[in-house]
N, C-alpha and C positions, 0 to 999 in steps of 0.2 A: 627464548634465546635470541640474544644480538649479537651478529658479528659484523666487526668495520672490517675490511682494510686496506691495506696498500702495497703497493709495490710499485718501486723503482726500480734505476737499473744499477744500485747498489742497497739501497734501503729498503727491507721489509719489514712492515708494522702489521699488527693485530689486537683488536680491541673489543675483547667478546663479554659480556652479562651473562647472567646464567641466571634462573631462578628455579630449583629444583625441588619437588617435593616427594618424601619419602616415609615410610609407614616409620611410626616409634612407638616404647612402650607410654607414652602419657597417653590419657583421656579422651584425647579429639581422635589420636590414632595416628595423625599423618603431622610431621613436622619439616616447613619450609626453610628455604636455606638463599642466602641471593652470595652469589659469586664474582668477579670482577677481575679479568687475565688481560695483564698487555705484554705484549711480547715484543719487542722487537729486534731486529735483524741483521746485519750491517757487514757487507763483502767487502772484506781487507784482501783479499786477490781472488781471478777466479774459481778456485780451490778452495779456499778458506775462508771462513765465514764467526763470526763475533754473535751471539746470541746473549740477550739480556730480560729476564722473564720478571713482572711484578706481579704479583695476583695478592688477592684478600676474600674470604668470607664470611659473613655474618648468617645463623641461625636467624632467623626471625618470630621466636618463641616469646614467651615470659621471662625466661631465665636464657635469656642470651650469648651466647658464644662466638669468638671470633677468633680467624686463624691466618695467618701472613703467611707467606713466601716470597724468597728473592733468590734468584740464581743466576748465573753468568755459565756460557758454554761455550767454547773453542770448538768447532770440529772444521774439520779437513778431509778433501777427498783424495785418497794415495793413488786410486787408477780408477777405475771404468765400475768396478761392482765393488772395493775397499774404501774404510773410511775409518779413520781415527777423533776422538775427541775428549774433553778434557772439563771439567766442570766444578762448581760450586752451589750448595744451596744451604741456606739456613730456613726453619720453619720454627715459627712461633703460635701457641696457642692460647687465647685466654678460656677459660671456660667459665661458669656466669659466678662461682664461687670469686674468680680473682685471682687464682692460684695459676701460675704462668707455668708452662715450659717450652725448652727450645730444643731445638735440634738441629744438627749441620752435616751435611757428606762432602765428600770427594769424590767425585768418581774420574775414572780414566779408564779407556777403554776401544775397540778394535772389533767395526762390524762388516761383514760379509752381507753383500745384498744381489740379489741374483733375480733377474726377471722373471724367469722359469720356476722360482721358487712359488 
């Protein structure tokens, strides 16, 4: 694993690799995967903050697959332990056939965070 990043005093970046390997049912037994997250960050007022995520992975097998992500996220902080926010993501897969699918959310939503917890 590598992780870059950065921070300013409005700009947060992140730029992480991953290479992950995990048991499967083929032959060798264990099949690797390399991954690739950039995230960055960006404070439109103390409070509110602009999130923008790319990431991609590729299996590193014989029969190859590869899966995208893009998302955009609004959130906002309402007081002291409250926060609301607001989002987008589509996810794309190929798998080594060619045969594509996508998928998209929305989410919106309102989270409680407590030190104590």
């Amino acid at each position: 694993r590598l992780l870059l990043r950065y921070q300013g005093e409005r700009l947060r970046s992140t730029l992480e690799w991953r290479r992950e390997v995990a048991p499967s049912g083929s032959l060798g037994g264990y099949g690797r995967t390399d991954s690739y997250v950039w995230t960055n960050g960006f404070a439109l007022t103390s409070e509110t903050r602009l999130e923008v995520t790319l990431g991609q992975s590729k299996s590193l097998e014989e029969r190859a697959s590869t899966g995208r992500t893009a998302a955009i996220v609004l959130r906002s902080d309402l007081s002291q332990f409250w926060s609301a926010f607001a989002g987008y993501e589509d996810r794309q897969s190929t798998p080594a056939d060619g045969r594509k699918a996508r998928g998209r959310s929305v989410s919106i939503g309102l989270s409680y965070s407590h030190p104590d917890f």
